[in-house]
Legacy VTK file of the C-alpha trace (Angstrom):
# vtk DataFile Version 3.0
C-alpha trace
ASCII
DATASET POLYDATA
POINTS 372 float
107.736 91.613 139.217
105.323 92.866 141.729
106.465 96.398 141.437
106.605 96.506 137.563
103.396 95.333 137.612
102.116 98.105 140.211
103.823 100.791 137.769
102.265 99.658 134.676
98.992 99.916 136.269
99.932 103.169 137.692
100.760 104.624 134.352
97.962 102.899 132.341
95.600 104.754 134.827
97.291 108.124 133.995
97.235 107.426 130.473
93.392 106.443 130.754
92.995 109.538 132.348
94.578 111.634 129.998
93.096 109.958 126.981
89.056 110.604 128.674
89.880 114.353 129.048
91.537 114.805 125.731
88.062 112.537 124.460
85.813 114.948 126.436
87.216 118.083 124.797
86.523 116.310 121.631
82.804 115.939 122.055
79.927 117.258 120.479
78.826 120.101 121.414
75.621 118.623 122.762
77.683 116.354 125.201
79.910 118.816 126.798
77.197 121.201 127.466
75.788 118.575 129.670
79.560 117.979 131.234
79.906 114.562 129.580
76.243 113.397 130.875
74.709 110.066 129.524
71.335 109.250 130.647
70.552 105.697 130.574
66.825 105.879 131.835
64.674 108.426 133.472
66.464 107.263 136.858
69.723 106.707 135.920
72.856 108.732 134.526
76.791 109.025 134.508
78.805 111.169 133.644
82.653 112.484 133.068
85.445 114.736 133.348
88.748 116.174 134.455
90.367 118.400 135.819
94.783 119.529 135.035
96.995 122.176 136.928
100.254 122.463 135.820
102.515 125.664 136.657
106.200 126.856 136.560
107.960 128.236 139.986
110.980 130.215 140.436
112.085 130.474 144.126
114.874 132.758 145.569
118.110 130.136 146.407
116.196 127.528 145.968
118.543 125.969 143.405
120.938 122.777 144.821
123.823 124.915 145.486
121.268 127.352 148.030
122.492 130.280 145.766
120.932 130.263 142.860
116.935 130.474 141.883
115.411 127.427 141.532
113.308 126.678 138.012
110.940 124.109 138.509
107.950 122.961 136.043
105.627 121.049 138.147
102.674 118.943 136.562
100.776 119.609 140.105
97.528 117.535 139.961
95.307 115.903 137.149
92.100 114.621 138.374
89.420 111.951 136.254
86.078 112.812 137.981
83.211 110.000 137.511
79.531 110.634 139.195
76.488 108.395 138.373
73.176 107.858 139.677
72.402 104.693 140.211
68.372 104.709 141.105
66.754 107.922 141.886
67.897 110.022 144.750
71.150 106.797 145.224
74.188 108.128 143.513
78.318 107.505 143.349
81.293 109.746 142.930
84.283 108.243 142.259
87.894 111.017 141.875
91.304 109.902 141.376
94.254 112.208 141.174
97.320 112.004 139.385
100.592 113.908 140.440
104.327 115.101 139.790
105.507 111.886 141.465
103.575 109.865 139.033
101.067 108.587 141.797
97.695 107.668 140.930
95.402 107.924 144.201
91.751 107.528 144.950
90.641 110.955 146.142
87.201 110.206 146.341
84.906 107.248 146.790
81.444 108.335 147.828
78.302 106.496 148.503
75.194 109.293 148.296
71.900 108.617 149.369
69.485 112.330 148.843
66.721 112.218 150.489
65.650 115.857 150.068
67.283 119.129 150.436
67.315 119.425 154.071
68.704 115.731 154.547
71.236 113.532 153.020
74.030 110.690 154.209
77.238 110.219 152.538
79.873 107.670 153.143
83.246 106.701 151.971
86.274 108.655 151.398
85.112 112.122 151.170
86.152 115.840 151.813
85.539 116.744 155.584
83.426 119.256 156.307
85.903 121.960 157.712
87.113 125.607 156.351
85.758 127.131 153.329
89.462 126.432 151.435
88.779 122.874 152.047
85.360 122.685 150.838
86.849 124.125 147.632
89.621 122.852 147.165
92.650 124.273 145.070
89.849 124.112 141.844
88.023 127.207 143.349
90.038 129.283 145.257
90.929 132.757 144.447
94.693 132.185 144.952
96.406 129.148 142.971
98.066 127.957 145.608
95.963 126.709 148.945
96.709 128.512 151.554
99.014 127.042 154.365
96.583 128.702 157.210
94.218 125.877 156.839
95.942 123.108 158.568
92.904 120.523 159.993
94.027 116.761 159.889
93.203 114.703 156.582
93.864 111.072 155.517
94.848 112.279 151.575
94.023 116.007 150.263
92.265 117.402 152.944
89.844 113.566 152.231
89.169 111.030 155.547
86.742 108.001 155.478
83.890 108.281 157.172
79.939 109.525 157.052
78.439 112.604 156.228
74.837 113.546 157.556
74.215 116.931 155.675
71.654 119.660 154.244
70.514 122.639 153.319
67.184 124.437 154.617
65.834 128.349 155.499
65.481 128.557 151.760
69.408 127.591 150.890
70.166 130.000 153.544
71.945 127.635 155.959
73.577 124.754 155.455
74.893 122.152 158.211
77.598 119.518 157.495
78.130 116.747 160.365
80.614 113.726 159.989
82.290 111.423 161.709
85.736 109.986 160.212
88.649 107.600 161.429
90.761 110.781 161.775
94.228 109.543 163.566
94.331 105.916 163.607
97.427 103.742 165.917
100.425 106.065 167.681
98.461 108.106 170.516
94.826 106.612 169.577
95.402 103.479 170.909
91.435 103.298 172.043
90.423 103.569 168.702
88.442 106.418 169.033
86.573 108.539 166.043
87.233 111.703 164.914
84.198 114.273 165.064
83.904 117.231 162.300
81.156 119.336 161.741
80.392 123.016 160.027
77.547 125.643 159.238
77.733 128.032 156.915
74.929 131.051 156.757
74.531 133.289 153.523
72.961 136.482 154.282
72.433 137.611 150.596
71.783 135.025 148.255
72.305 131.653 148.611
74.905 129.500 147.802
74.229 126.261 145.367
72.654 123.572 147.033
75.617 121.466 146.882
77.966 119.853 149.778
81.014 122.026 148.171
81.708 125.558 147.519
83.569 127.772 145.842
85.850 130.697 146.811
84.414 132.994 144.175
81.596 132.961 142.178
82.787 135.477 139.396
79.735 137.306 140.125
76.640 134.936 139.366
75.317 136.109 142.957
75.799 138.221 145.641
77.827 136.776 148.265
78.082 137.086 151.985
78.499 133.949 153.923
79.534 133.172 157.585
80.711 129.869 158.358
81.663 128.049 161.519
84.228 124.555 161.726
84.846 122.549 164.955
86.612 119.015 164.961
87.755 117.021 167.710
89.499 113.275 168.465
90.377 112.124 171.850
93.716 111.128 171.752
94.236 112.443 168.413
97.013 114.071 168.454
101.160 112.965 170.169
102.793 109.404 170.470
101.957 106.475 171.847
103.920 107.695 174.824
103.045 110.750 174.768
98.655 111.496 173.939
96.727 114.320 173.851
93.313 115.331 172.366
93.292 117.274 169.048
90.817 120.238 168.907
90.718 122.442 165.672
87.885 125.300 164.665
87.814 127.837 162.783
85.525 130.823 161.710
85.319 132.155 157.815
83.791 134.604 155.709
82.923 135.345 152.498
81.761 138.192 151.018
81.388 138.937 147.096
79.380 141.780 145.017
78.600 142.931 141.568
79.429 146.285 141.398
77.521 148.961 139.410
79.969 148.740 136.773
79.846 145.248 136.221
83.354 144.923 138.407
82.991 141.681 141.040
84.750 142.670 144.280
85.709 139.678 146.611
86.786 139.555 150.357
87.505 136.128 152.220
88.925 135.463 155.466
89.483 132.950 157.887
90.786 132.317 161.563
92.216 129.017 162.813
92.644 127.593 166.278
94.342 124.084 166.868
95.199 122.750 170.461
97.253 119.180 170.604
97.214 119.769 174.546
100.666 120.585 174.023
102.020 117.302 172.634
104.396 117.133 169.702
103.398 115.392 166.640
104.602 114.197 163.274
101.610 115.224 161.334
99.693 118.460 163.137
100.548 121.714 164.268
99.672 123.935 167.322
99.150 127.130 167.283
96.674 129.733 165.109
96.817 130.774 162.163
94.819 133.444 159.318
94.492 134.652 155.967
92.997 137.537 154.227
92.156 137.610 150.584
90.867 140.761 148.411
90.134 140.257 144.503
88.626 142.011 141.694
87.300 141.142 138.564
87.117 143.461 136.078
84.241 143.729 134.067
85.802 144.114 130.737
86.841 141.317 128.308
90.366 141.305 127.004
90.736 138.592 124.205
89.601 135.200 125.882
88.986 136.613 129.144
88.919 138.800 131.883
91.397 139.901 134.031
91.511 139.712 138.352
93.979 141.148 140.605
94.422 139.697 143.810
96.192 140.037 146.932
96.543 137.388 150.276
98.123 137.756 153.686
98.136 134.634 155.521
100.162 133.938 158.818
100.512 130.917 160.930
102.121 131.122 164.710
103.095 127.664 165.240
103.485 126.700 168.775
104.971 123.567 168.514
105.581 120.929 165.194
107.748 117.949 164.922
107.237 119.206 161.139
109.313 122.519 161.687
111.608 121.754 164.287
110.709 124.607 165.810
108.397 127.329 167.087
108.038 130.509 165.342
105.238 132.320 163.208
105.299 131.569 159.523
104.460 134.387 157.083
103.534 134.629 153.673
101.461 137.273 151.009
100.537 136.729 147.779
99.743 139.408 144.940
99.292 138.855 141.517
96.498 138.709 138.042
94.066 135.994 137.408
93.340 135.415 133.750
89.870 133.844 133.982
88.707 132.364 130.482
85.973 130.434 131.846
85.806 130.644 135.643
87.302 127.755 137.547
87.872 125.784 134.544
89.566 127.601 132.183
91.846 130.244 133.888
95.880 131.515 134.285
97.470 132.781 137.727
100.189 134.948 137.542
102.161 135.899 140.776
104.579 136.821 143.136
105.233 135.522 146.389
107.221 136.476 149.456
107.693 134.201 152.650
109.653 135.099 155.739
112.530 134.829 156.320
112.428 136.864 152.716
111.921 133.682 150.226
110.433 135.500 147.110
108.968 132.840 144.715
107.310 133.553 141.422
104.864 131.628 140.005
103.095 131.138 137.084
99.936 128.644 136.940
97.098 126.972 134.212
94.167 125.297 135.222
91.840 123.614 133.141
88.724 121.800 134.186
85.256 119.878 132.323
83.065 118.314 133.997
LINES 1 373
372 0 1 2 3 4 5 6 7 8 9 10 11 12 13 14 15 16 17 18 19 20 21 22 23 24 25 26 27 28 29 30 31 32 33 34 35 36 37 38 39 40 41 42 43 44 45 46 47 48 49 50 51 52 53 54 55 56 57 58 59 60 61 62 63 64 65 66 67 68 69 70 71 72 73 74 75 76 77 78 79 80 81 82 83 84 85 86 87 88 89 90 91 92 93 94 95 96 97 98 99 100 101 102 103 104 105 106 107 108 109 110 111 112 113 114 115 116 117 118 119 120 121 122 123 124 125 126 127 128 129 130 131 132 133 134 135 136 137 138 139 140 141 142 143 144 145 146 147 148 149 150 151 152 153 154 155 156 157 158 159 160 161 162 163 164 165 166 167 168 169 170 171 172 173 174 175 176 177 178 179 180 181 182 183 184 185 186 187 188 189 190 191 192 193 194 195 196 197 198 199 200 201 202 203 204 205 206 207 208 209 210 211 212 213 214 215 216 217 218 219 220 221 222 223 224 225 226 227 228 229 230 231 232 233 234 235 236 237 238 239 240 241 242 243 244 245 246 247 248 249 250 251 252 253 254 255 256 257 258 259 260 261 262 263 264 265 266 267 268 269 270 271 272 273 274 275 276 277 278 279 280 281 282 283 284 285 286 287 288 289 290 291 292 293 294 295 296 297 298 299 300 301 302 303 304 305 306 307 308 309 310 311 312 313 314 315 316 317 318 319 320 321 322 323 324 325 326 327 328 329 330 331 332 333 334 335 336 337 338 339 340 341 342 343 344 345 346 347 348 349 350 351 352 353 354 355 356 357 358 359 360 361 362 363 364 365 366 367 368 369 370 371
């Protein structure tokens, strides 16, 4: 009884979910120009939307018999996406996410107090402030699928629980992100102790939004180039109970993005990984270092809908130990293919091929749509 009840829940929530964004698309044109924005008083507001990827994936013997391709239609992620203020400057966001395995999981749950600018606390369930990727997410990367490179440790979708102190100041130049989270909890922290994660990111050419997220491309609404710096540590975060070690992660990335003379946006982001476990094997994290490289262009040029953006990515990881693998060994992987982009991040179509040593090719084929 207790388990049909959990799975009628589970679906009503999907079918809620569905039913909003299908009811968002439907409304006037005054509403979704807003995002799905009510104001109830001068003070207050809430507001509404969604987010669906979907995609089709053909991968070289991946079929059951290991000789065939595989043909796989995956419904990857569909996410309801609630914000409201609740008194000025005291806000809520509240995500859930929906996947292939018909699980319906809080992804967000964030209590926001603003001050100003320069200083604001967050605290709940909440993206951690590591590597650019993270900060945005599969929604707003260049590539469809997130790349493997970025490999910190994360409760639920690169998410932990914890509290945020954050801000933005030298004119939107710089912006500092300092938490601290429950990180690995039981096995090798048996002293309970918290897990430390902190970044800054500085744009040398315009700023980024004044926002806690990013994106991986901005299409060419500014000019881009932006430094940032990740480091996260837990004592005893990382082995057994038998066997503990520390967990230290950082990483350095970059993005750069212009509008050429011809209207063309050319994009270049990169990022290097380091993360030490002192050497101890664990379920859940991997030694070792790891990169990627990506290069994009936009063209300038409408065809139909949209426009369209090649892009390549090279990403490698050299693993030095993982209870995930089995094994040591460097894992490599690039990516080239066409973006279709309709309406930046939230109407767009990926297009790509894939190959993956030791010579996997996969070809994939992605939609994204987004309102909020």
């Amino acid at each position: 009884m207790t388990m049909r009840y959990y799975s009628l829940v589970r679906y009503a929530i999907v079918f809620s979910g569905l039913l909003v964004f299908v009811l968002i698309l439907l409304l006037p044109k005054s509403w979704a120009q807003v995002g799905a924005k009510v104001d109830v008083d001068k003070d207050r507001w809430f507001s509404i939307g969604g987010g669906l990827r979907t995609s089709f994936e053909s991968v070289e013997d991946g079929a059951p018999n290991k000789q065939n391709r595989s043909n796989t239609f995956d419904f990857e992620s569909f996410r309801l996406y609630i914000n409201s203020q609740v008194y000025k400057g005291i806000q809520f966001e509240f995500n859930t996410q929906g996947d292939a395995g018909d699980n319906v999981r809080v992804l967000d749950a964030i209590a926001k107090i603003d001050f100003t600018n320069s200083f604001n606390i967050w605290a709940g369930r909440m993206t951690t402030p590591t590597g650019r990727s993270n900060l945005s997410g599969p929604y707003f990367l260049n590539v469809f699928d997130f790349p493997f490179a970025e490999a910190y440790p994360n409760l639920i979708v690169g998410r932990d629980e914890g509290a945020v102190f954050w801000g933005v100041v030298d004119k939107g130049r710089l912006k500092y992100q300092l938490g601290l989270f429950e990180g690995k909890t039981g096995g090798s922290n048996q002293g309970d102790s918290l897990l430390y994660s902190g970044r800054l990111t500085y744009n040398f050419w315009d700023p980024e939004p004044s926002i806690y997220y990013n994106s991986s491309t901005y299409y060419g609404a500014m000019d881009v180039l932006a430094v940032g710096l990740v480091g996260m540590f837990q004592e005893d975060g990382a082995g057994t109970s038998a066997s503990q070690g520390d967990f230290l992660g950082w990483n350095v990335d970059l993005l750069m993005e212009k509008k050429l003379g011809n209207g063309g946006v050319a994009t270049l982001e990169a990022a290097y990984y380091k993360y030490d476990l002192e050497d101890t094997s664990d379920s859940a994290l991997v030694q070792g270092d790891s990169y990627f490289v990506t290069v994009a262009y936009l063209f300038s040029k409408k065809t139909g809908w949209g426009q369209f953006q090649p892009f390549s990515r090279l990403q490698s990881f050299d693993r030095a130990e993982s209870n995930i693998t089995g094994s040591r060994g460097t894992r490599d992987r690039y990516d080239v293919g066409l973006n279709y982009i309709i309406s930046g991040h939230n109407a767009r179509i990926s297009l790509f091929y894939a190959n993956e040593d030791p010579g996997v090719d996969i070809f994939k084929i992605g939609f994204q749509l987004q309102l909020f």
